[in-house]
C-alpha positions in Angstrom: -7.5 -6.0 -20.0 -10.9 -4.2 -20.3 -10.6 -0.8 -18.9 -12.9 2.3 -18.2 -11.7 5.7 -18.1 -12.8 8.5 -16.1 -11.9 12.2 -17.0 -14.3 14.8 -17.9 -11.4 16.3 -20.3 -11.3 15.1 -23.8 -7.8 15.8 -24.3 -6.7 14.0 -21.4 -9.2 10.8 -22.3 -7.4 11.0 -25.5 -3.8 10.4 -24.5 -5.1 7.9 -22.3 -6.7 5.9 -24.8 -3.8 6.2 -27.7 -1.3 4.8 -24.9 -3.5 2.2 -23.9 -4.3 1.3 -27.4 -0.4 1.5 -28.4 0.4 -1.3 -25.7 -2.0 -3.7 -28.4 -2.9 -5.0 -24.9 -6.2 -3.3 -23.8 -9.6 -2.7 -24.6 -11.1 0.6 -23.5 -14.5 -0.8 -22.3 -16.3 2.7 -21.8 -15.4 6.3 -20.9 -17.4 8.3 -18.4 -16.9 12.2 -18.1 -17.9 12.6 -14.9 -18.4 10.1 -11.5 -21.8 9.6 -11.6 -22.0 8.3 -15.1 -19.0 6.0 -14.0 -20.8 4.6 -11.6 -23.8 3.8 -13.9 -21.4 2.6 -16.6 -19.7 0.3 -13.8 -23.2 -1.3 -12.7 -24.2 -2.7 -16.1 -20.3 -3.6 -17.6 -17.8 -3.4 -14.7 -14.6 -3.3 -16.1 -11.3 -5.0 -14.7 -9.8 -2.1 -13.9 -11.3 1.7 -13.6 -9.0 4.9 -14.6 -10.1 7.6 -12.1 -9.3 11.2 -12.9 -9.8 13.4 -9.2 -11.4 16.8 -10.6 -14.5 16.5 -12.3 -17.9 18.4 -12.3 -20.5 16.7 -9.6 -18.5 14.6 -7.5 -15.0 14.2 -7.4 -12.6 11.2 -7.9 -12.3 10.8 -4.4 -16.0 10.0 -3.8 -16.8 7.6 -7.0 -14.0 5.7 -6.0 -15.4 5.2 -2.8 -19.1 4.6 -4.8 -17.5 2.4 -7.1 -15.9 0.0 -4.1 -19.5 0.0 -2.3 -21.3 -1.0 -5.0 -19.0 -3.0 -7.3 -15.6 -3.3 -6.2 -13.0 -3.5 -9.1 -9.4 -2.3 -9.7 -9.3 1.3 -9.4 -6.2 3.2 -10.4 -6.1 7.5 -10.1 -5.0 9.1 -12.8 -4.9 12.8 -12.5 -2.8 15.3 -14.1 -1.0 16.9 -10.8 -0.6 14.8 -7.6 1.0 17.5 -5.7 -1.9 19.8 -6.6 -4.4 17.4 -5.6 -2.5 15.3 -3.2 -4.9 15.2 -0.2 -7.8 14.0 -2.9 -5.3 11.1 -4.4 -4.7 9.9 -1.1 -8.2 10.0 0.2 -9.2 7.8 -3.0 -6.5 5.5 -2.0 -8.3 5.1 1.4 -11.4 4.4 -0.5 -9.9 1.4 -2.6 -7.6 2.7 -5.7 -5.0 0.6 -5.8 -2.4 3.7 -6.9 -2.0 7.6 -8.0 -0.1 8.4 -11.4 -0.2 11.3 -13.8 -2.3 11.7 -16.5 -0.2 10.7 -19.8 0.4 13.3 -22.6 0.1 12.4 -26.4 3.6 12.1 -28.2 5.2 11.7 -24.9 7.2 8.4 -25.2 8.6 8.7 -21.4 5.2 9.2 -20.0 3.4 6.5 -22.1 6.1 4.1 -21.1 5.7 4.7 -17.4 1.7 5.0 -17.5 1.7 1.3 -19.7 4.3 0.0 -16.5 2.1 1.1 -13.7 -0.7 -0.6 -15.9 1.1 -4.0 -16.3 2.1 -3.9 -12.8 -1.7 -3.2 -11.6 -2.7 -6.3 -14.1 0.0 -8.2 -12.1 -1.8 -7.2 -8.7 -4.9 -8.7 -10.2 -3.8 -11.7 -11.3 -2.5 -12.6 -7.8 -5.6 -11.3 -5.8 -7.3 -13.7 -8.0 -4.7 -16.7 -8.2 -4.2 -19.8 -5.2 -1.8 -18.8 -2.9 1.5 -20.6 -3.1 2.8 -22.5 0.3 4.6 -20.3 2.4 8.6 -21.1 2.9 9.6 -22.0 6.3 11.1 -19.0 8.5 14.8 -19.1 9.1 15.6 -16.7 12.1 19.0 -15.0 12.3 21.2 -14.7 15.6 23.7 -12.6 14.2 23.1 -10.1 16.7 26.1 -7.0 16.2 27.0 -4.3 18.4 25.6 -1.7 16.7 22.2 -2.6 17.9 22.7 -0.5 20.6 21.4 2.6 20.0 18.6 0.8 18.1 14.6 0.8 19.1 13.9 -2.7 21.3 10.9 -2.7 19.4 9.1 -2.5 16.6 6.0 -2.4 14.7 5.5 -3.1 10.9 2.3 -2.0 9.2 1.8 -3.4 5.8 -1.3 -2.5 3.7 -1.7 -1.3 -0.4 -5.6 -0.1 -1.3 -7.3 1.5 1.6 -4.1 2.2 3.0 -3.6 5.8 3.3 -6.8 6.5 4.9 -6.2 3.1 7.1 -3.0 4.5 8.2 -4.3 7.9 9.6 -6.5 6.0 11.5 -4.1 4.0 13.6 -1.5 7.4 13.5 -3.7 9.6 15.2 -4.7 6.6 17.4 -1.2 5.5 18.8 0.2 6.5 22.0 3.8 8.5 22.0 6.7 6.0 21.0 9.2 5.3 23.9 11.0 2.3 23.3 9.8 1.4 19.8 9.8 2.2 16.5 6.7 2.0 13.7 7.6 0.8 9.7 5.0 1.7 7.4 4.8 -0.2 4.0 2.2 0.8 1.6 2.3 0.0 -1.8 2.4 3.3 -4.4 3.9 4.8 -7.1 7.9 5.5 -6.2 7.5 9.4 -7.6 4.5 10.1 -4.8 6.2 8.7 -2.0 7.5 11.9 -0.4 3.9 13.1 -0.9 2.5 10.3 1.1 5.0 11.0 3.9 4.0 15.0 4.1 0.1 14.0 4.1 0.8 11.2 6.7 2.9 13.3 9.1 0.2 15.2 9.6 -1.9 12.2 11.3 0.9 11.5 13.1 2.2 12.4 17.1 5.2 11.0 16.5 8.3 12.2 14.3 7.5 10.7 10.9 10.0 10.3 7.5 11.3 7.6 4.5 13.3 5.0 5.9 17.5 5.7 4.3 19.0 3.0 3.4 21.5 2.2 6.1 19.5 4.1 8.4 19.6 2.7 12.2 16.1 2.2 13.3 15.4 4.1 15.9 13.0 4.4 19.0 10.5 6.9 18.8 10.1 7.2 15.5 7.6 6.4 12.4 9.2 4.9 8.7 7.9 5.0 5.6 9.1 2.6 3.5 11.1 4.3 0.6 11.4 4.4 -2.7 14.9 2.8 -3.2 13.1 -0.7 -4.0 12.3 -3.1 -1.3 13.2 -2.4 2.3 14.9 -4.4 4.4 16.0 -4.8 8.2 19.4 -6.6 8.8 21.1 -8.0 11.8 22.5 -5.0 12.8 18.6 -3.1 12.9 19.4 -1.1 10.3 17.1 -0.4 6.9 18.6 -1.7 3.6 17.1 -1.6 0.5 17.2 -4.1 -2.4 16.7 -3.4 -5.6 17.3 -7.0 -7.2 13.7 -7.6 -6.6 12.0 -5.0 -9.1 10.2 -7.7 -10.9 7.6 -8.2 -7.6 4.1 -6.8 -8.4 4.4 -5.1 -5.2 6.1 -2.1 -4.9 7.4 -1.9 -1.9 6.8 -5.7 -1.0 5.7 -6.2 2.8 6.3 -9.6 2.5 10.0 -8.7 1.8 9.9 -6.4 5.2 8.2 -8.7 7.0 10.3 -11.8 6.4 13.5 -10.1 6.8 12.2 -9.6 10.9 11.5 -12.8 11.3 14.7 -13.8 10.1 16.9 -10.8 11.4 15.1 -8.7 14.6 16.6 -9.7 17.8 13.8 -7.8 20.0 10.0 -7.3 20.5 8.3 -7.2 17.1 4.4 -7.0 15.8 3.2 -7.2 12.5 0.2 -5.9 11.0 -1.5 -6.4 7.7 -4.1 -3.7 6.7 -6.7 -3.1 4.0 -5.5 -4.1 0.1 -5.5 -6.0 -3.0 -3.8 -9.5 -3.4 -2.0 -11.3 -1.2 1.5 -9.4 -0.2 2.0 -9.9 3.9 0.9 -13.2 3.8 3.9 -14.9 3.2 5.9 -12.4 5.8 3.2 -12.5 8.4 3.3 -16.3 8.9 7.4 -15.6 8.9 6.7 -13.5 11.9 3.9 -15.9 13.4 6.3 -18.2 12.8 8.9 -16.8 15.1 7.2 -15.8 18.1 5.9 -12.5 17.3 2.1 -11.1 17.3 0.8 -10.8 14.3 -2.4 -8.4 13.9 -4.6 -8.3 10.2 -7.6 -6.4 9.7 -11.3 -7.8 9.7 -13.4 -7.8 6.0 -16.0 -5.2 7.3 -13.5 -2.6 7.9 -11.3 -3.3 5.3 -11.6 -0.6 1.9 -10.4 -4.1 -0.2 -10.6 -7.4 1.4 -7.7 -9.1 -0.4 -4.6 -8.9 1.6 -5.7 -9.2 4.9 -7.8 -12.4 4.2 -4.9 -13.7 2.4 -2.5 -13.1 5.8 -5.4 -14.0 8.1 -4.6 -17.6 8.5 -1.4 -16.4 10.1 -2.6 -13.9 12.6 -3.0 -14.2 16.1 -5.6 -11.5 16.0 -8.4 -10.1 13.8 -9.4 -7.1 14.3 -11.5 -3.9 13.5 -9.4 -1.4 11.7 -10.7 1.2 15.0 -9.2 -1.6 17.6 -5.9 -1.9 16.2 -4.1 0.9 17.3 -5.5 0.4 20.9 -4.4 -3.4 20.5 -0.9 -2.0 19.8 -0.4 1.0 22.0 -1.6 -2.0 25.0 1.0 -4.4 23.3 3.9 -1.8 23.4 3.1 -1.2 27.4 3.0 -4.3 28.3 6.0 -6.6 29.5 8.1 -8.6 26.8 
């Protein structure tokens, strides 16, 4: 894969480059040390997939992502050297397009180098997909195994799915939605497993509602908001409860919302609305028409609002509605007060 990296520190375009050139996989195209040389570079030989460091002198990682995506959209993964530290800037690239956050790899670090060259393979895998026919959906096959343990559960629920443009897509419809009552909100965006709890802290603060990971086991409960965790891919069963499964690690998506999304259409005995946000490739497609399919709404945002326009136009043939990233959480906050 032909790459371009994007760090104005030597040392750290170093160890980038010896673990990319270790994998005998990549080709470092160019490397930029600050953003508006990366944008230049990414006009005249755009790479496949861009290596975005956060703090640099001139503008920041944040907003050369967000050139980069204007100007010439391509794969965009951060790669900065503390996410905590910089968490708010990671995410706020993620809203303008990257694809994911992961710390910088240091030389003669096997660990690091083996995690940095698996976040790599699985962003080559996102490509691929964006980029490949889609496959025919399976039929939906909806479970009435309805247990008594549902009691206690929410009546209904929401499920957001969404991967590059996601985080700042998801603020928007938090601070948008009415109090929860009766229903419950999932959240599944696609990022690195270590930053999740990360992603949760910067979200909550977006959000009116009471917002935290989804436990396995976990009974999904009114008035609350889920992030999807990072146990592998989450689940709801018959009894409306969150399970994770981790037989499914081999899915370029991490966590899959076609996963979540099927298992409602097949499981979730109430109200239920899917929504498929702003990203790369084609996850929610598949799970969206599983919902369409069994006789829930199904939402997906339009191209001009979308950061990346690759998984909503996947899941658009299956949505009842498309919409403006600013009319979606109106659409739902009507939808939840309105009679089943």
């Amino acid at each position: 894969m032909k790459i371009g990296i994007v760090n104005d520190l030597a040392m750290a375009t170093q160890a980038i480059t010896a673990a990319l050139n270790a994998s005998g996989k990549h080709h470092v195209l160019w490397t930029a040390t600050n953003g508006h040389e990366a944008i230049e570079l990414c006009q005249s030989n755009i790479p496949e997939l861009v290596l975005m460091d956060l703090v640099m002198p001139g503008i920041n990682g944040a907003a050369t992502t967000h050139a980069i995506m204007q100007t010439c959209p391509t794969a965009i993964l951060v790669v900065t050297a503390s996410v905590a530290t910089n968490c708010a800037l990671a995410f706020e690239a993620m809203g303008a397009g990257a694809l994911d956050v992961i710390t910088t790899p240091t030389l003669n670090n096997h660990a690091e180098r083996r995690q940095f060259l698996e976040k790599i393979a699985q962003i080559e895998a996102i490509i691929a997909d964006h980029r490949a026919v889609p496959p025919s959906p399976p039929p939906s096959s909806r479970s009435n195994n309805l247990t008594t343990s549902t009691a206690t559960a929410a009546t209904t629920l929401v499920a957001i799915g969404c991967s590059a443009g996601g985080p700042a897509a998801l603020a928007t419809i938090l601070q948008a939605l009415d109090p929860l009552d009766h229903a419950a909100v999932v959240l599944v965006q696609h990022i690195d497993a270590r930053f999740i709890n990360d992603l949760a802290q910067w979200l909550t603060g977006y959000s009116h509602n009471p917002l935290h990971l989804a436990a396995d086991h976990e009974l999904i409960a009114p008035g609350h908001i889920y992030l999807a965790g990072k146990n592998g891919h989450v689940k709801t069963n018959a009894s409306a409860r969150f399970c994770y499964d981790t037989n499914l690690r081999g899915l370029a998506y991490q966590p899959s919302v076609d996963v979540f999304f099927a298992s409602i259409a097949r499981h979730w005995q109430g109200r239920a609305l899917g929504t498929v946000l702003t990203g790369m490739g084609r996850d929610g497609a598949t799970g969206l028409r599983a919902m369409r399919d069994a006789g829930f709404l199904t939402l997906a945002q339009d191209q001009k609002s979308s950061a990346l326009y690759g998984m909503p136009k996947a899941a658009a043939p299956f949505a009842t509605e498309i919409l403006p990233l600013t009319k979606i959480a109106p659409r739902i906050n009507r939808w939840l007060q309105s009679n089943p």
